[in-house]
C-alpha positions in Angstrom: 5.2 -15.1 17.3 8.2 -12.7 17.0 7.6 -9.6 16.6 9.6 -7.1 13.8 11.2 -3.7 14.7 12.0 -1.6 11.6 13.6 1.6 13.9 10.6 2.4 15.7 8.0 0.8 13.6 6.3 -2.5 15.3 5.3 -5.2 13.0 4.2 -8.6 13.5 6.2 -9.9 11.0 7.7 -8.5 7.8 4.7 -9.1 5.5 2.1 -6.2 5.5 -0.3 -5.4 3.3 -0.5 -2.2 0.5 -2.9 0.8 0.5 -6.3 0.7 -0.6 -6.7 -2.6 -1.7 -8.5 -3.6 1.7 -10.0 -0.9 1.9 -9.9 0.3 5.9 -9.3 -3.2 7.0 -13.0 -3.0 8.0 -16.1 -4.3 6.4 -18.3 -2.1 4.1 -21.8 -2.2 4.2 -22.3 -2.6 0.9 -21.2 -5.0 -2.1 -17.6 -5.8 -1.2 -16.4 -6.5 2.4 -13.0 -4.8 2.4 -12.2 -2.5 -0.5 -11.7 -4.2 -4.1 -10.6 -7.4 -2.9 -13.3 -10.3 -1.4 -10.5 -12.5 -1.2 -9.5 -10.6 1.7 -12.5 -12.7 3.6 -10.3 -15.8 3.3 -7.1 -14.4 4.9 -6.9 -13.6 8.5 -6.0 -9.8 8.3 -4.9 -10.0 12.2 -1.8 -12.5 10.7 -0.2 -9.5 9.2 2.6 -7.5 10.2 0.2 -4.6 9.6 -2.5 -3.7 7.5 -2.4 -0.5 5.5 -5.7 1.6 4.8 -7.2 3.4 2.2 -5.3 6.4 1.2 -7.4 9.1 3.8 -7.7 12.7 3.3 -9.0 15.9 5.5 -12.5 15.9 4.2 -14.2 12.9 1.8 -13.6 12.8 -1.5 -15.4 11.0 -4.1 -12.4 10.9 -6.6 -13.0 9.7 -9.9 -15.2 7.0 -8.6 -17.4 7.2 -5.5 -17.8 6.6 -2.0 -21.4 5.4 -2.3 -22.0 1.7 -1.1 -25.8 1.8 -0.6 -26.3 0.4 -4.5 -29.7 -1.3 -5.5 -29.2 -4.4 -7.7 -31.2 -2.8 -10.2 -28.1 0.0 -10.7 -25.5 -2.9 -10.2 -24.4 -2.6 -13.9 -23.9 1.2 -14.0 -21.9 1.1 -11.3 -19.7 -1.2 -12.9 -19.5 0.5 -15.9 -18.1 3.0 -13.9 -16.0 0.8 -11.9 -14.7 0.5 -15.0 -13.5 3.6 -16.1 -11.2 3.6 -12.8 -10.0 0.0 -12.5 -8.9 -1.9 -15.6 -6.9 -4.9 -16.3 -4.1 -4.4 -18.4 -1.0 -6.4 -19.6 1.1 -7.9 -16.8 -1.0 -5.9 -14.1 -3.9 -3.2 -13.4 -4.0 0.3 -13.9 -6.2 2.7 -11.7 -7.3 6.4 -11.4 -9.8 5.9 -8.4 -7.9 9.3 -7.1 -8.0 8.8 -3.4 -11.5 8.4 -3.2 -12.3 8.1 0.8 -14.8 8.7 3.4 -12.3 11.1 5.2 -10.4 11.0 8.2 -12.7 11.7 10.5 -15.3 8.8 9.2 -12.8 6.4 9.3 -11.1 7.2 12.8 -14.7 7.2 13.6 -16.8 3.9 11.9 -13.9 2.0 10.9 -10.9 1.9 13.1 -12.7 0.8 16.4 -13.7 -2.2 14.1 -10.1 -3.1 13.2 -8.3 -3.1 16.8 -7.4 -6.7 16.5 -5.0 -5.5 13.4 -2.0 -3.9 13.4 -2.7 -0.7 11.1 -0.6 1.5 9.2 -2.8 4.5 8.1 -2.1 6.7 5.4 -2.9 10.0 4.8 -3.0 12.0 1.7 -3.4 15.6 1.0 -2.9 19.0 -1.1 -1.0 20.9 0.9 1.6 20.6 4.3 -1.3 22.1 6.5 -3.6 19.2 5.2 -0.8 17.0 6.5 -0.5 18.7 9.5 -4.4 18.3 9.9 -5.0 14.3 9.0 -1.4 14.0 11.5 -3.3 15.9 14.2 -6.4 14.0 13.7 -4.8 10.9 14.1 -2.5 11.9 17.0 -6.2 12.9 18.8 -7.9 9.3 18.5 -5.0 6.9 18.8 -2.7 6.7 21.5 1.1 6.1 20.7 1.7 2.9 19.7 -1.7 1.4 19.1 -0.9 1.7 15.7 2.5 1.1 13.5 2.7 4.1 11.8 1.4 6.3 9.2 2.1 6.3 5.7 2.3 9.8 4.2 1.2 9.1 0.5 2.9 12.2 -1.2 3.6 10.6 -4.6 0.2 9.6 -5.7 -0.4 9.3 -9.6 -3.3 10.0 -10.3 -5.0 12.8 -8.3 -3.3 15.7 -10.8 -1.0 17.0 -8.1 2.2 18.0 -8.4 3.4 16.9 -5.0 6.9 18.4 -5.7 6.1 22.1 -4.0 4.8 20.5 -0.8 6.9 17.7 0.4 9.7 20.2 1.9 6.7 21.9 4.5 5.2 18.2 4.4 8.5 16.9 6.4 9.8 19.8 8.0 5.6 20.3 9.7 3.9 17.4 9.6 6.7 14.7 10.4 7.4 16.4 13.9 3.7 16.8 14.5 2.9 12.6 14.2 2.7 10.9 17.8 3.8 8.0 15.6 6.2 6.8 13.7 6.0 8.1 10.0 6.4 6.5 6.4 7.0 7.7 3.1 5.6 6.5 -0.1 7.9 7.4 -2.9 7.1 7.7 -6.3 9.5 5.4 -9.3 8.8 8.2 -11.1 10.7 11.1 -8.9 13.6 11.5 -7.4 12.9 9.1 -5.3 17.0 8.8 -3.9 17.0 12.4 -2.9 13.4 12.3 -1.6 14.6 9.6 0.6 17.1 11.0 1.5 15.2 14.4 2.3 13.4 12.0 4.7 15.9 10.6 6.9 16.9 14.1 7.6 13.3 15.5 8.4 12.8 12.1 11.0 11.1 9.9 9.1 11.2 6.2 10.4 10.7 4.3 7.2 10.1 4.5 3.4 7.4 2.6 1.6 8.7 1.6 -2.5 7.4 2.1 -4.5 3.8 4.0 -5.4 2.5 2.8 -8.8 3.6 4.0 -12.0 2.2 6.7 -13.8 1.0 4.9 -16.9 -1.4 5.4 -19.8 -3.5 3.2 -21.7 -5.8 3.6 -25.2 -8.7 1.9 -26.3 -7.1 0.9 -29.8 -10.7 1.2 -31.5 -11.5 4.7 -30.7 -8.1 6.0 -29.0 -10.1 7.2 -26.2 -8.2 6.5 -22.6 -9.3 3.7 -20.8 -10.0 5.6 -17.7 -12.2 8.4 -16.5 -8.6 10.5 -15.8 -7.0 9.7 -18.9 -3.6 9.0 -16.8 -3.2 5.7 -13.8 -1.4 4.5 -11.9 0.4 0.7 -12.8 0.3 -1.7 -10.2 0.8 -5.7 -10.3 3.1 -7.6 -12.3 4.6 -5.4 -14.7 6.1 -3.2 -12.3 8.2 -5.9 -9.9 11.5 -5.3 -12.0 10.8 -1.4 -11.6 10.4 -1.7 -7.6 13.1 -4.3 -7.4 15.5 -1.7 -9.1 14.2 1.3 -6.9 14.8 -0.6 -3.4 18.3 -1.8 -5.4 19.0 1.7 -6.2 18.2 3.1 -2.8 20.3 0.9 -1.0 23.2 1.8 -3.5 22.9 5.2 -2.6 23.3 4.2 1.2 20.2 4.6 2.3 19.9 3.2 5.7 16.3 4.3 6.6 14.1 1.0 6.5 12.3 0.3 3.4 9.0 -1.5 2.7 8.9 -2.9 -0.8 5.8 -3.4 -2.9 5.0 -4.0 -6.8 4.1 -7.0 -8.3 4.6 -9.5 -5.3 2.4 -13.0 -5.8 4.6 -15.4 -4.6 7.2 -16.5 -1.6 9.6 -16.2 -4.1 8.9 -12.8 -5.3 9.3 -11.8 -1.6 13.0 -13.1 -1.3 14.5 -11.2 -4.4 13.2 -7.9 -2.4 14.7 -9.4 0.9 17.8 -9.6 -1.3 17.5 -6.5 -3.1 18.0 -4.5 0.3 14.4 -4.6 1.5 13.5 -5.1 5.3 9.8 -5.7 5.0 7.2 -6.8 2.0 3.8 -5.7 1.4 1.0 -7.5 -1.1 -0.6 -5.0 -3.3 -2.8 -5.9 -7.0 -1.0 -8.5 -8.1 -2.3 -10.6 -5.3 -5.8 -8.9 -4.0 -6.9 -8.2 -7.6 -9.0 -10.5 -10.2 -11.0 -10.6 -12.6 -14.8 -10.6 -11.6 -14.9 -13.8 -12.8 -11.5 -14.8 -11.2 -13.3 -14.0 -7.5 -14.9 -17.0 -8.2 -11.7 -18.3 -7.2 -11.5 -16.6 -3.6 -10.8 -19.5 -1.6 -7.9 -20.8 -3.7 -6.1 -17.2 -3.5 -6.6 -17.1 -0.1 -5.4 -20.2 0.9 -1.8 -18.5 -1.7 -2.0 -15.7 0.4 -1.8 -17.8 4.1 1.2 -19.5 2.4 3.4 -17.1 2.1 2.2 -15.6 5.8 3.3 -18.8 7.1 6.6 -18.7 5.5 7.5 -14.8 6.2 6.2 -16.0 9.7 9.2 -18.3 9.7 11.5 -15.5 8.3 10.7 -12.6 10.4 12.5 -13.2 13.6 16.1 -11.8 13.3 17.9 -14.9 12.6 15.7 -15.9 9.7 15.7 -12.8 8.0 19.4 -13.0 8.9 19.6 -16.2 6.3 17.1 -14.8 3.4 19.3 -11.2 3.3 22.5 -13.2 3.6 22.0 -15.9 1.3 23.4 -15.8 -2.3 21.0 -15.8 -4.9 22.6 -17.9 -6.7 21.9 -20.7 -3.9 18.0 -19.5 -3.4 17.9 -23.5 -2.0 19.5 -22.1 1.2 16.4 -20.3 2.3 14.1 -21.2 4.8 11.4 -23.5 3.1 8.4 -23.3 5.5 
């Protein structure tokens, strides 16, 4: 299998997955395996060009949710009465407010990455302040030797933690970028200036961008007006948002970006992949809109699995330079000149 070289970022092919949704890549001792999704036990994570973790930050944090996974069956419907209050489905997508809730970075480098050596990671790292950065960067540079991993993903454009990142992303690149033993990403926000950010990036060293984050969004329960979740404000991930990541990666290509970017929002399909291919991105990454269902809908696991393994096998068959050579290059007017797999 070829593998995929954004700069200095090693992939195994240009499909990876997004943050949080599979949890630490690792199983949980508790209800679900890996993170929100149990359809992840159908797909081989190890197939993936890489495997991105739960947001992680210095110390654990319970967020708006909790990082409990010890739950009786007895308290099974309060927790998801809770669950509830951070995770809803909403039109086109899902919104979310779990505000980084983690076990920390020294939990994870500790119970869960050993587990997950077989994967190709991407861990991202989260914080308040540049020295936090500086810390989960240190942390990470202390327990992983260069290139055991393909990179870290600095999530600085989070939606729902009530942060104003803005303040902190100059000391974030100009202190923690330099620091990383590994190649660094950047998860911009739709709603920033997500041009000059990236630009602000390339100049500071970064290897890649990641676009887009999800998008701030609010949502009322048209009964009572109260918000739907716990922190009033979410972020909006799934379907809903693929025109907004499509025009971002558009946009930031426009404005001659040249840094490598890794396109997420709203991607189900083999055919969703190709218009980011041809919108200027180099890699894709599956986020809600395929990991997510319904409780009811996980009935359904196999079935989504065998979806996801699809379109593994045809990025597979994309992702060595020729390939991806003929989906970038192809007119999208003729979408029958792709590969087919």
């Amino acid at each position: 299998m070829s593998e995929v070289w954004l700069g200095d970022i090693r992939l195994r092919n240009r499909l990876v997955t997004s943050s949080s949704l599979l949890g630490y890549g690792a199983p949980d001792p508790g209800l679900v395996p890996y993170g929100m999704s149990p359809i992840s036990r159908f797909v081989p994570l190890e197939r993936f060009g890489a495997v991105t973790t739960r947001t992680l930050t210095v110390q654990p944090r319970d967020g708006h949710f909790t990082n409990r996974t010890d739950w009786p069956l007895h308290a099974l419907p309060g927790l998801l009465r809770r669950y509830a209050t951070v995770l809803r489905g909403v039109d086109g997508g899902w919104i979310n407010a779990f505000g980084w809730c983690n076990v920390g970075i020294q939990a994870y480098l500790r119970d869960y990455y050993p587990r997950t050596r077989d994967q190709n990671t991407i861990i991202s790292v989260g914080g308040f302040a540049a020295e936090e950065f500086v810390a989960l960067v240190d942390a990470v540079n202390a327990a992983v030797p260069p290139d055991e991993i393909a990179a870290v993903e600095f999530n600085v454009s989070c939606p729902n933690v009530d942060h104003d990142f803005e303040p902190i992303l100059a000391g974030v690149l100009a202190d923690a970028v330099p620091a990383s033993r590994h190649p660094v990403i950047l998860k911009l926000s739709p709603d920033r200036d997500y041009v000059r950010h990236a630009r602000r990036a390339a100049a500071a060293g970064v290897s890649a961008l990641t676009a887009i984050n999800t998008v701030r969004a609010l949502r009322l329960n048209p009964r009572t007006g109260q918000p739907l979740l716990a922190n009033r404000y979410g972020g909006l991930s799934g379907r809903a948002v693929k025109p907004i990541g499509l025009r971002v990666v558009a946009e930031l290509r426009d404005a001659g970006i040249t840094l490598p970017v890794i396109a997420t929002g709203g991607i189900r399909t083999f055919d969703d992949c190709r218009e980011y291919f041809w919108a200027g991105a180099d890699a894709v990454s599956l986020g809600s809109a395929s990991w997510l269902a319904s409780y009811p809908g996980y009935a359904l696991a196999p079935l989504w699995g065998w979806r996801i393994r699809s379109i593994l096998k045809r990025i597979e068959l994309v992702s060595d330079k020729q390939g991806y050579s003929a989906v970038c290059h192809s007119p999208a007017a003729q979408p029958h000149g792709l590969p087919n797999g």
